[in-house]
N, CA, C, O and CB atoms as a CASP TS submission, in Angstrom:
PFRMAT TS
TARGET T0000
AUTHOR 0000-0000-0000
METHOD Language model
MODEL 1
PARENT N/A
ATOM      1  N   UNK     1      93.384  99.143  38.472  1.00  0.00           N
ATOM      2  CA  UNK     1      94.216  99.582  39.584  1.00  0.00           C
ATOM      3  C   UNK     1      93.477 100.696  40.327  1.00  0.00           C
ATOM      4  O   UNK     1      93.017 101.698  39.780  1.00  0.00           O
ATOM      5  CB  UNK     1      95.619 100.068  39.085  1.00  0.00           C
ATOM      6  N   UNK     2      93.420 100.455  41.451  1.00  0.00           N
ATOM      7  CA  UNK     2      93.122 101.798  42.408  1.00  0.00           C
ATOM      8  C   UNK     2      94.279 102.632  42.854  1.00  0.00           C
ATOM      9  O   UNK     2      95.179 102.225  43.589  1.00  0.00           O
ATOM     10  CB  UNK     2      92.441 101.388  43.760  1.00  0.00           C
ATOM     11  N   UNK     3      94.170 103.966  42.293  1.00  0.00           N
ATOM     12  CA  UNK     3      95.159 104.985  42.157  1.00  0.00           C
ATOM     13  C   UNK     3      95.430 105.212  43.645  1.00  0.00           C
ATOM     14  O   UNK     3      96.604 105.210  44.017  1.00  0.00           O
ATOM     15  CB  UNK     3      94.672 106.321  41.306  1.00  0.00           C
ATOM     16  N   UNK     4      94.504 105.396  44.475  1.00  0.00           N
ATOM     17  CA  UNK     4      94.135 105.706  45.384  1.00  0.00           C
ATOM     18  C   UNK     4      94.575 105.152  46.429  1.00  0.00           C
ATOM     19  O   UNK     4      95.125 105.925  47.212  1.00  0.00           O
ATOM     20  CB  UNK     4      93.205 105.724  45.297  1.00  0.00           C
ATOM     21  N   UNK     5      94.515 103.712  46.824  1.00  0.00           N
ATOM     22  CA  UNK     5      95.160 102.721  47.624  1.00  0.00           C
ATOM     23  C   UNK     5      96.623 102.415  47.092  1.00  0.00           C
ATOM     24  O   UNK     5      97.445 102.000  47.908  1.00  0.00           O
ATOM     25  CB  UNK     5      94.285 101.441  47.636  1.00  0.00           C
ATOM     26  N   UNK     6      96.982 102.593  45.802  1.00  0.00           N
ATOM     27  CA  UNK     6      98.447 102.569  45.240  1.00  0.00           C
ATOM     28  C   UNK     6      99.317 103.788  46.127  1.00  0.00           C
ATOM     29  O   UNK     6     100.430 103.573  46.608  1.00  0.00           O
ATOM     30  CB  UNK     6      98.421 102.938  43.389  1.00  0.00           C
ATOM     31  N   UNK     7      98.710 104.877  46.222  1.00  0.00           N
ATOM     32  CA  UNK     7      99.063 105.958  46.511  1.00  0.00           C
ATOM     33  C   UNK     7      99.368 106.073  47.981  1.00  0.00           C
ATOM     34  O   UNK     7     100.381 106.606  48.433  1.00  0.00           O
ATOM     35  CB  UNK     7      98.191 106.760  46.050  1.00  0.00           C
ATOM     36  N   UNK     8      98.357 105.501  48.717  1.00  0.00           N
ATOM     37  CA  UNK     8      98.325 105.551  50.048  1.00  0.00           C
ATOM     38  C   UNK     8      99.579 104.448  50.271  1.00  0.00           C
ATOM     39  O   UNK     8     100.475 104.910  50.978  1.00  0.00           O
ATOM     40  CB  UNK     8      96.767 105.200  50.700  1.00  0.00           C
ATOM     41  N   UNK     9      99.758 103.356  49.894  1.00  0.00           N
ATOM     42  CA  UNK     9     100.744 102.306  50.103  1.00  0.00           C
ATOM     43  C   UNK     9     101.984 102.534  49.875  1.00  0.00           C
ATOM     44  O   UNK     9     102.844 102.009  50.583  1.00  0.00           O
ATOM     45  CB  UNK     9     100.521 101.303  49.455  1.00  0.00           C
ATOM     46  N   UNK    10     102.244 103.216  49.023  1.00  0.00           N
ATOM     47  CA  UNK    10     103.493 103.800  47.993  1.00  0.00           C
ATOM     48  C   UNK    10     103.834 104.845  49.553  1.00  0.00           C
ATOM     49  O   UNK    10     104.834 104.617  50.233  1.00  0.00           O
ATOM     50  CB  UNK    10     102.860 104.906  45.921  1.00  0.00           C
ATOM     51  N   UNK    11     103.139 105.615  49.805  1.00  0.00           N
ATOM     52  CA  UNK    11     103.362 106.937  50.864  1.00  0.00           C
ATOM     53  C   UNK    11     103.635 106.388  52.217  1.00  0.00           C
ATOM     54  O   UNK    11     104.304 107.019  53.035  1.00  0.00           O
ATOM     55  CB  UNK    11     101.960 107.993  51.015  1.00  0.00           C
ATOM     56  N   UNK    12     103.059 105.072  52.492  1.00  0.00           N
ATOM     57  CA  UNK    12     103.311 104.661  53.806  1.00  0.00           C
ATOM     58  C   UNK    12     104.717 103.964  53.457  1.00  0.00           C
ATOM     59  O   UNK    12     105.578 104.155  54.316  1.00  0.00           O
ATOM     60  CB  UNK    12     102.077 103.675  54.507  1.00  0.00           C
ATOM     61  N   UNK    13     105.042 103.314  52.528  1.00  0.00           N
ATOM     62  CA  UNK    13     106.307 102.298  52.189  1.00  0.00           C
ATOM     63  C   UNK    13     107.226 103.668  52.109  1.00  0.00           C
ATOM     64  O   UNK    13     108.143 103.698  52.930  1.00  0.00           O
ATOM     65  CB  UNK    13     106.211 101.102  50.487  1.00  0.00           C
ATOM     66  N   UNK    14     107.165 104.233  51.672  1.00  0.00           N
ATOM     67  CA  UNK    14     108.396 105.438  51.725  1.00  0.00           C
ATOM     68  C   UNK    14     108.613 106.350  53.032  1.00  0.00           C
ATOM     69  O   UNK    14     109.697 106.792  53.413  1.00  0.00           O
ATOM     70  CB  UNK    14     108.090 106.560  50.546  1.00  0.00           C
ATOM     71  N   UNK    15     107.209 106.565  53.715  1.00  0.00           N
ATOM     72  CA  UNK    15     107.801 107.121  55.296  1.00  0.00           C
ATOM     73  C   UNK    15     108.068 106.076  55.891  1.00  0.00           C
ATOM     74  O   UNK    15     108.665 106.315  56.940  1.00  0.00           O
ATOM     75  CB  UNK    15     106.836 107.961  56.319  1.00  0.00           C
ATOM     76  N   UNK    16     107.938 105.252  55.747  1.00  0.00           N
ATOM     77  CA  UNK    16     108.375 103.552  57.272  1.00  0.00           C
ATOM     78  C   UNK    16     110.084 103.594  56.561  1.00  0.00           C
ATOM     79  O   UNK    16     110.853 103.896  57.474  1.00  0.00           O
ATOM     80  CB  UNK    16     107.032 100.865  56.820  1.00  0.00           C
ATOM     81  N   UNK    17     110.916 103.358  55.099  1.00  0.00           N
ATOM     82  CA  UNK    17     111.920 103.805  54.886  1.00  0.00           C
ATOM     83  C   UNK    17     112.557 104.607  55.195  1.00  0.00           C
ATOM     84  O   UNK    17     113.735 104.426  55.505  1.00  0.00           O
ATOM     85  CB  UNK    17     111.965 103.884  54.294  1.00  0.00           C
ATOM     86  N   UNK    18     111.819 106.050  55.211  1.00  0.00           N
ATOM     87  CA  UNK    18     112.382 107.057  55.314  1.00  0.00           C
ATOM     88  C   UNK    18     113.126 107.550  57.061  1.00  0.00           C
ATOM     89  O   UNK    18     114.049 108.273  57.435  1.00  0.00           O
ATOM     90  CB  UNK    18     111.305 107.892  54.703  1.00  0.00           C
ATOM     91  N   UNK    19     111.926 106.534  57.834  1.00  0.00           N
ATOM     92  CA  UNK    19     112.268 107.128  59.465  1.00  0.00           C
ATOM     93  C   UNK    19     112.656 106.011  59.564  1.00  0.00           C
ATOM     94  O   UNK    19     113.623 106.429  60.202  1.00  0.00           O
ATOM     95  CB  UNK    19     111.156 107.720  60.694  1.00  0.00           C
ATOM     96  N   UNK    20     112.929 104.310  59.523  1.00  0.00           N
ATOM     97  CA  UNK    20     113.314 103.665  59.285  1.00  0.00           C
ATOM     98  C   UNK    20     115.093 104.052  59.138  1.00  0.00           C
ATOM     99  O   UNK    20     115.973 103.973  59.995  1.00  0.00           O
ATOM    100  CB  UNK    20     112.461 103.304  58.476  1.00  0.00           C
ATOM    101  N   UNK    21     115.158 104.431  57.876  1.00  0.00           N
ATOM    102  CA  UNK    21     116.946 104.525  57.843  1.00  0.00           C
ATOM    103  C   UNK    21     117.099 105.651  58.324  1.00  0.00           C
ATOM    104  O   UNK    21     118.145 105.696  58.971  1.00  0.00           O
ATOM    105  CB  UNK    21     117.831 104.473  56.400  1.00  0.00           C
ATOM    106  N   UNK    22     116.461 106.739  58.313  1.00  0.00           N
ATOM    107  CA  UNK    22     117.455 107.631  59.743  1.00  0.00           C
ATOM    108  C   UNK    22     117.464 107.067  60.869  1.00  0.00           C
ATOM    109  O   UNK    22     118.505 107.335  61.468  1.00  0.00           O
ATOM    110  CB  UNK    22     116.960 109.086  60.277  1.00  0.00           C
ATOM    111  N   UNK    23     116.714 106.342  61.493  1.00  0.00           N
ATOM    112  CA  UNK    23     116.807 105.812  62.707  1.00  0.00           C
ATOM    113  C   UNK    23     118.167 105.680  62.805  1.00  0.00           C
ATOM    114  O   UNK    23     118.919 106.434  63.423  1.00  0.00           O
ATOM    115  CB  UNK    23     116.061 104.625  62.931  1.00  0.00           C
ATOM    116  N   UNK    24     118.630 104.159  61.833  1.00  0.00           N
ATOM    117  CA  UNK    24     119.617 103.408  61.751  1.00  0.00           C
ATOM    118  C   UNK    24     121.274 104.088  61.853  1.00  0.00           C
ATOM    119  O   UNK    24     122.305 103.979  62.517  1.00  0.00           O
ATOM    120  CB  UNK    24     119.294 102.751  60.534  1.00  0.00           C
ATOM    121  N   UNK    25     120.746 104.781  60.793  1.00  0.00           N
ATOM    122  CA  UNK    25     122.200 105.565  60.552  1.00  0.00           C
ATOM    123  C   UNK    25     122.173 106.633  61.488  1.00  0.00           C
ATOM    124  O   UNK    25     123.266 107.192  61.573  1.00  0.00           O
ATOM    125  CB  UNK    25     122.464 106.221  58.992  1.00  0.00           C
ATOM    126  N   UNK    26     120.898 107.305  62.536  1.00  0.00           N
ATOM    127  CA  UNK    26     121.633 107.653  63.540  1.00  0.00           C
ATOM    128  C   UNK    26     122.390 107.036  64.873  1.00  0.00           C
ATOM    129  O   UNK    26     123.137 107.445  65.762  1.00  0.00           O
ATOM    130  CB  UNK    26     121.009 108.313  63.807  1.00  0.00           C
ATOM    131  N   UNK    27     121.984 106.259  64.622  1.00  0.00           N
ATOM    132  CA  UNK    27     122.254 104.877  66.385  1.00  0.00           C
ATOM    133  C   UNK    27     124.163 104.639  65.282  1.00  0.00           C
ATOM    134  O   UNK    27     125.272 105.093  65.565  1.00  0.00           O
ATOM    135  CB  UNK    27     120.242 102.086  66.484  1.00  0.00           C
ATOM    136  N   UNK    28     123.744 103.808  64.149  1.00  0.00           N
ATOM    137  CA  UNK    28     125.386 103.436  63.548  1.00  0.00           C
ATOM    138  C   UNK    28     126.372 104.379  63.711  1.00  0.00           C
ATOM    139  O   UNK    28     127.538 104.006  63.838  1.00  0.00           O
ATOM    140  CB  UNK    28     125.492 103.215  62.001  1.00  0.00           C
ATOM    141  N   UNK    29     125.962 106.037  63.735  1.00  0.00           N
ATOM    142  CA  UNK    29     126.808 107.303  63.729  1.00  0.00           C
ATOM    143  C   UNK    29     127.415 107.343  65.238  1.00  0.00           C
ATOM    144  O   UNK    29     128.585 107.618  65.504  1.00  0.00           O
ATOM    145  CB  UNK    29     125.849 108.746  63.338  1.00  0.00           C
ATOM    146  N   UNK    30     126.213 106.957  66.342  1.00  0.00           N
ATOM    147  CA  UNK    30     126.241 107.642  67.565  1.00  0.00           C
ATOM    148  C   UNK    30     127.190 106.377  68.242  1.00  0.00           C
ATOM    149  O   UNK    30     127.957 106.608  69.176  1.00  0.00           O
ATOM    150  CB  UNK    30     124.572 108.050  68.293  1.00  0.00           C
ATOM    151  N   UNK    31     127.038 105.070  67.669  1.00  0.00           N
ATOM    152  CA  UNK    31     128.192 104.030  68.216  1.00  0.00           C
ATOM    153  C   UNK    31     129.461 104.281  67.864  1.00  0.00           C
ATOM    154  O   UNK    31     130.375 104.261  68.688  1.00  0.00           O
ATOM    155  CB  UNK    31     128.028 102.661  67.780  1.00  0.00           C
ATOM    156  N   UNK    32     129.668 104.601  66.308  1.00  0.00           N
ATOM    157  CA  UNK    32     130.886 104.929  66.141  1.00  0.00           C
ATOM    158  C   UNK    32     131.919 106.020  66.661  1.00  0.00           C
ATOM    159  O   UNK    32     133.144 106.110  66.589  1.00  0.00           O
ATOM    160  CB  UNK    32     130.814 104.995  65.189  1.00  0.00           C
ATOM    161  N   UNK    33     130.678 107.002  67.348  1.00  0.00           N
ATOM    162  CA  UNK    33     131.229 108.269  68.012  1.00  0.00           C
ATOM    163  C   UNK    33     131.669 107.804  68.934  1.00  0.00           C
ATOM    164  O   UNK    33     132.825 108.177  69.134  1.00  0.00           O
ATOM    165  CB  UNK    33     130.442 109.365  68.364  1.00  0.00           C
ATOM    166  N   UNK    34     131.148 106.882  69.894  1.00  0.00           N
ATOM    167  CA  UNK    34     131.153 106.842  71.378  1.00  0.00           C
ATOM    168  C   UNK    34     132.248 105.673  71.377  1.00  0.00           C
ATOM    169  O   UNK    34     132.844 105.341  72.402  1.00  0.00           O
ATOM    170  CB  UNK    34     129.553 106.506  72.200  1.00  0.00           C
ATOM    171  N   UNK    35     132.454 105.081  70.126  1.00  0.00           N
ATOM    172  CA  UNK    35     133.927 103.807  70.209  1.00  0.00           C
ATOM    173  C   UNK    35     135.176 104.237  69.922  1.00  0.00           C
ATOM    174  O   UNK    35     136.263 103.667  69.818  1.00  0.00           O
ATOM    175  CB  UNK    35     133.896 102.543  69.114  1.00  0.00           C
ATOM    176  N   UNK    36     134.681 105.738  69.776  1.00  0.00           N
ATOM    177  CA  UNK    36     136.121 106.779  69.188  1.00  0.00           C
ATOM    178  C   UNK    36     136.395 106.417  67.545  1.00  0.00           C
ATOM    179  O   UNK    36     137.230 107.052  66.901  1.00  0.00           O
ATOM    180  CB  UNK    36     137.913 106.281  70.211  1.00  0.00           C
ATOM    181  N   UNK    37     135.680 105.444  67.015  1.00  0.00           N
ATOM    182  CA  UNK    37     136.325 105.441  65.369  1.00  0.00           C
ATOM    183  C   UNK    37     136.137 106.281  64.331  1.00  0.00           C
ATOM    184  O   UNK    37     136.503 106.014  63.186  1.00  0.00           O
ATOM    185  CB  UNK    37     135.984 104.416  64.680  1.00  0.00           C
ATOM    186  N   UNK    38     135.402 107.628  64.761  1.00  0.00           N
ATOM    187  CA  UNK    38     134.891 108.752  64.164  1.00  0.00           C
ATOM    188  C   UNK    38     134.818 109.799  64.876  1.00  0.00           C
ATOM    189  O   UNK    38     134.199 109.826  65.940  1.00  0.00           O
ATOM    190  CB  UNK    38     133.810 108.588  63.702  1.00  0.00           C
ATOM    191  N   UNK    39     135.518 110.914  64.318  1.00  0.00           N
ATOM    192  CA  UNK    39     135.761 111.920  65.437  1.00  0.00           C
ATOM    193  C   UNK    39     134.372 112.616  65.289  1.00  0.00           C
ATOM    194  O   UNK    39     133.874 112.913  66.375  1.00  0.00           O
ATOM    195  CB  UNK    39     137.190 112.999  65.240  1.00  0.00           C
ATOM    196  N   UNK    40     133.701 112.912  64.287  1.00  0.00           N
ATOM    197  CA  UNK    40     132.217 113.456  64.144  1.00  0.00           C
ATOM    198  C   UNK    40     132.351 114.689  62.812  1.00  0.00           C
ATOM    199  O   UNK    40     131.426 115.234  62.210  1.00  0.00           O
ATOM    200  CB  UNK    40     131.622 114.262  65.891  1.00  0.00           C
ATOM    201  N   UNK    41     133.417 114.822  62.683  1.00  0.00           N
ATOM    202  CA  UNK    41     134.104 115.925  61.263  1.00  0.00           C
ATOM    203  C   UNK    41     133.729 115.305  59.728  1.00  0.00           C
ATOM    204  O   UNK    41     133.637 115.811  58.609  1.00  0.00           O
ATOM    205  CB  UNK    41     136.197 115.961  61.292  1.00  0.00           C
ATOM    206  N   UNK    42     133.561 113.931  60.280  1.00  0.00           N
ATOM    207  CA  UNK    42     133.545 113.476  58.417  1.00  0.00           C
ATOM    208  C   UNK    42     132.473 112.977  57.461  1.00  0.00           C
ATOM    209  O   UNK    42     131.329 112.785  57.872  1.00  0.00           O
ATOM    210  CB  UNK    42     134.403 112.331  58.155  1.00  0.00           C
ATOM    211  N   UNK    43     132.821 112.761  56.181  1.00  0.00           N
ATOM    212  CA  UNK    43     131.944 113.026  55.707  1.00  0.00           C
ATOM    213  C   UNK    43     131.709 111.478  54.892  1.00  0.00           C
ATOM    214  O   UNK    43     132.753 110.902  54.586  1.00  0.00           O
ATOM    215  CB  UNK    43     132.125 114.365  55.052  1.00  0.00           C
ATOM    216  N   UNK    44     130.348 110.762  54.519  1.00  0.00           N
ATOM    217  CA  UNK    44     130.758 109.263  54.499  1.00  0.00           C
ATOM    218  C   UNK    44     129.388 109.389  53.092  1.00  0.00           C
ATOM    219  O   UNK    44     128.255 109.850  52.955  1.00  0.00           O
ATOM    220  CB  UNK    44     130.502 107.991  56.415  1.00  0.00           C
ATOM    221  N   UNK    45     130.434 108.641  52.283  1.00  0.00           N
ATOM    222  CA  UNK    45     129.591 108.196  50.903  1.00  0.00           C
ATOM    223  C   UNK    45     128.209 107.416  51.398  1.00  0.00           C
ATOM    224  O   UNK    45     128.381 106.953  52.526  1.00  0.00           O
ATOM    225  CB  UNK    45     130.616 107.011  49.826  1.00  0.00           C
ATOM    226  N   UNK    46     126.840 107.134  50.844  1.00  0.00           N
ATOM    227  CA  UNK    46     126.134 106.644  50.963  1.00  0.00           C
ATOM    228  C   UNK    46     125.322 105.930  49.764  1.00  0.00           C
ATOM    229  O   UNK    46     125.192 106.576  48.723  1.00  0.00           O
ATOM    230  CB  UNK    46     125.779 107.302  51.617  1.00  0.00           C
ATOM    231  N   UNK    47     124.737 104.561  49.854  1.00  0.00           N
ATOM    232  CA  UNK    47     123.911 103.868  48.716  1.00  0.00           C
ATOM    233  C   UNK    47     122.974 103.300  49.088  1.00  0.00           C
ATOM    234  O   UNK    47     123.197 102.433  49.933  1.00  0.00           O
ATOM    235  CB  UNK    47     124.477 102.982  47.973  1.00  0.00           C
ATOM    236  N   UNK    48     121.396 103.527  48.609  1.00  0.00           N
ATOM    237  CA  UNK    48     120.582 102.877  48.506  1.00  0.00           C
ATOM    238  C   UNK    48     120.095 102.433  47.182  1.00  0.00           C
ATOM    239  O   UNK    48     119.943 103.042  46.123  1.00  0.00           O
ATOM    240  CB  UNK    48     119.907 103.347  49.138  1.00  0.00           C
ATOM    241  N   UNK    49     119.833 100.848  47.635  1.00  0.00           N
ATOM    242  CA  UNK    49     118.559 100.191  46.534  1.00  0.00           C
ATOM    243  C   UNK    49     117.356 100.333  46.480  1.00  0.00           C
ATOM    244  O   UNK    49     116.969 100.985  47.451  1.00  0.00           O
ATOM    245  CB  UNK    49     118.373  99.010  46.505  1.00  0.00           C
ATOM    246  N   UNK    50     116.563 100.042  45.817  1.00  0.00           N
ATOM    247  CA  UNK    50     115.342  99.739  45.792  1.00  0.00           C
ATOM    248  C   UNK    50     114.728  98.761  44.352  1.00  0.00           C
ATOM    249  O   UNK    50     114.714  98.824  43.122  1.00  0.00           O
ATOM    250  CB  UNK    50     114.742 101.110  45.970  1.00  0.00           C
ATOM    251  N   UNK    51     114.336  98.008  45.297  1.00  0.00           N
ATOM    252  CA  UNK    51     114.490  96.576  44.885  1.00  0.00           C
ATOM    253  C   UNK    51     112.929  96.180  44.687  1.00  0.00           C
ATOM    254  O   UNK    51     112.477  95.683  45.718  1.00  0.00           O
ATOM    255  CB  UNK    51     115.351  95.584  46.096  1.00  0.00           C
ATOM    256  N   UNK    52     111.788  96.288  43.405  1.00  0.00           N
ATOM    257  CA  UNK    52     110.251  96.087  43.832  1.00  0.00           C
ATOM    258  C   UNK    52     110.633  94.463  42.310  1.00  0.00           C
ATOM    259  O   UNK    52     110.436  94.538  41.097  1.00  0.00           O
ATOM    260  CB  UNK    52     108.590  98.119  43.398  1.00  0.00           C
ATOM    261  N   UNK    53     111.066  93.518  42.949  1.00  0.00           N
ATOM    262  CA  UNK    53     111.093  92.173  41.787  1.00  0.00           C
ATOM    263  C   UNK    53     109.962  92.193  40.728  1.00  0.00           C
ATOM    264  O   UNK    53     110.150  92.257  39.513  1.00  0.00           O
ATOM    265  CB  UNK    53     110.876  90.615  42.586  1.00  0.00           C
ATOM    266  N   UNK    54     108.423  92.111  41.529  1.00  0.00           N
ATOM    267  CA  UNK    54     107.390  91.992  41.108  1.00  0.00           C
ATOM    268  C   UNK    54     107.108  92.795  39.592  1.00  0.00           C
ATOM    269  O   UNK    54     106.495  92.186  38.715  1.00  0.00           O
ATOM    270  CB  UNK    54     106.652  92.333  42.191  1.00  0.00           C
ATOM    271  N   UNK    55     107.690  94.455  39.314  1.00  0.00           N
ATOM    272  CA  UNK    55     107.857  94.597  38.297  1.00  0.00           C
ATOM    273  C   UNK    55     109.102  95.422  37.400  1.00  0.00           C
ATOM    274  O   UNK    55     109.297  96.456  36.761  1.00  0.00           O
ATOM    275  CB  UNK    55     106.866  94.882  38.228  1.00  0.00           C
ATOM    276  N   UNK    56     109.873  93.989  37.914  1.00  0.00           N
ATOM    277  CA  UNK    56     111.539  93.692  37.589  1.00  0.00           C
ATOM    278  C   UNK    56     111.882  95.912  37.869  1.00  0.00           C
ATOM    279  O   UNK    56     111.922  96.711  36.933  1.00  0.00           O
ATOM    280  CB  UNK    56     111.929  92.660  35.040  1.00  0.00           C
ATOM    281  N   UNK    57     112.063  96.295  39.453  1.00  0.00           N
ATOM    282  CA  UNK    57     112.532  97.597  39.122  1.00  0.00           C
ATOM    283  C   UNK    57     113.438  97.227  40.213  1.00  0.00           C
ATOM    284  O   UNK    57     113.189  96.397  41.088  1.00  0.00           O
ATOM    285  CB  UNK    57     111.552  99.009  39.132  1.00  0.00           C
ATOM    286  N   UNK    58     114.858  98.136  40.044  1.00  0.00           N
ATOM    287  CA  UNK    58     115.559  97.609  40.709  1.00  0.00           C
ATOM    288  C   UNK    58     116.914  99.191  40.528  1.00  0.00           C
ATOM    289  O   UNK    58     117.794  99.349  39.682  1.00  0.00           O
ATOM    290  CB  UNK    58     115.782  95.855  40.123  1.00  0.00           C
ATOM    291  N   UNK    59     116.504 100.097  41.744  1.00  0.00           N
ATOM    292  CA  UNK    59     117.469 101.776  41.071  1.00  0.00           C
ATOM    293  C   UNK    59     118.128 101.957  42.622  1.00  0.00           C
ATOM    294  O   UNK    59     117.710 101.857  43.775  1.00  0.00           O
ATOM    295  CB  UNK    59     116.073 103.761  40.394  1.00  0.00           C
ATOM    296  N   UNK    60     119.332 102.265  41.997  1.00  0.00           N
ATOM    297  CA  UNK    60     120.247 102.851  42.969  1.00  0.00           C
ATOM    298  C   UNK    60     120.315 104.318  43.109  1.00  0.00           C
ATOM    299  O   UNK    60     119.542 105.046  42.487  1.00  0.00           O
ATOM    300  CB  UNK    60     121.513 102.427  42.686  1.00  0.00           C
ATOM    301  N   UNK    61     121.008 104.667  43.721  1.00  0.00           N
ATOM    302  CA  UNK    61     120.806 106.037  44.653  1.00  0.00           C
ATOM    303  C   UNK    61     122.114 106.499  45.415  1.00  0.00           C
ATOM    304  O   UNK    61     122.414 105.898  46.447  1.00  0.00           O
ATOM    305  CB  UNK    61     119.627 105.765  45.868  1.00  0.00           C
ATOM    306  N   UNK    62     122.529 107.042  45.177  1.00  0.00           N
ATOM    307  CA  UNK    62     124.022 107.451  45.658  1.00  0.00           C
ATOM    308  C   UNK    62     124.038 109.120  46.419  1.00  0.00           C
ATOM    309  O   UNK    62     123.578 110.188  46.015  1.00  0.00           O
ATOM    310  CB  UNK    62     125.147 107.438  44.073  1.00  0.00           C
ATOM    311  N   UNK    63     124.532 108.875  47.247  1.00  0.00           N
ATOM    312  CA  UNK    63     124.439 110.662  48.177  1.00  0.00           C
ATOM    313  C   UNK    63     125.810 110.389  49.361  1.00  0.00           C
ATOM    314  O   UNK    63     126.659 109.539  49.630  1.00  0.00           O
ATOM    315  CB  UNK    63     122.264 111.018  49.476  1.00  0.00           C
ATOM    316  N   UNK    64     125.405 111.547  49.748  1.00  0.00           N
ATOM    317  CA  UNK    64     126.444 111.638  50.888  1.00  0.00           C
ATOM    318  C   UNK    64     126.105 112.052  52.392  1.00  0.00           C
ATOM    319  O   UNK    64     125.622 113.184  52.407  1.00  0.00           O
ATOM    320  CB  UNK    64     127.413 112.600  50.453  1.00  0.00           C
ATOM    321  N   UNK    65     126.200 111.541  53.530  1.00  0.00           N
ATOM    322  CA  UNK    65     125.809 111.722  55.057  1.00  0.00           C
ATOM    323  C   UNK    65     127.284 112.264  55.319  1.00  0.00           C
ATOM    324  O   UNK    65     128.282 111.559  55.168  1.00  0.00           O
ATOM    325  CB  UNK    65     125.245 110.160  56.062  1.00  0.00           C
ATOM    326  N   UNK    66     127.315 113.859  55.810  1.00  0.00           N
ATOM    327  CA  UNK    66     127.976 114.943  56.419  1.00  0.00           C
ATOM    328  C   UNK    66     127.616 115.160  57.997  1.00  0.00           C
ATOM    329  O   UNK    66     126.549 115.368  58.574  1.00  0.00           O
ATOM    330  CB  UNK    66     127.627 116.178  55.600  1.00  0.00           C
ATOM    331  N   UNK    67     129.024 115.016  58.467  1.00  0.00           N
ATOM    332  CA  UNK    67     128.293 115.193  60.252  1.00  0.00           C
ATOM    333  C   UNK    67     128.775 116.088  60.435  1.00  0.00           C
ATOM    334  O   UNK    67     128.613 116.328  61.632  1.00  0.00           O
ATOM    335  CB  UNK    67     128.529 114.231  61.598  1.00  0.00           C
ATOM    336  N   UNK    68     129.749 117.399  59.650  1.00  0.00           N
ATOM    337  CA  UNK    68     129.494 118.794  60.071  1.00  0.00           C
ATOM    338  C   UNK    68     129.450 119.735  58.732  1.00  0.00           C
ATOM    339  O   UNK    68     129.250 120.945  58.834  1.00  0.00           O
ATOM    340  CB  UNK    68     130.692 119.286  61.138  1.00  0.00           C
TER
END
């Protein structure tokens, strides 16, 4: 294994995720604001997977997105 190219791949797969789902969940926040179904006060459970089959890993992740 090259530590090295593992490392670099691993770092790019986690920032393309990382700006990736804030993107998302800011545009999903900013529709729900603007359709009135969220006044912008609350506070909303959150879950991610991560799912790599290849060597059977598969971990959840539980947090919370606060909009004040």
């Amino acid at each position: 294994m090259d530590d090295e190219a593992f490392n670099i791949s691993l770092r790019k797969f986690l920032k393309m995720v990382g700006v990736s789902s804030q993107r998302e969940i800011e545009q999903a926040v900013a529709k729900a604001l603007q359709e009135g179904a969220i006044s912008g006060s609350e506070s909303f459970p959150a879950k991610m997977t991560l799912e790599i089959p290849g060597v059977k890993l598969q971990v959840h992740f539980d947090g919370e997105i606060r909009l004040q």
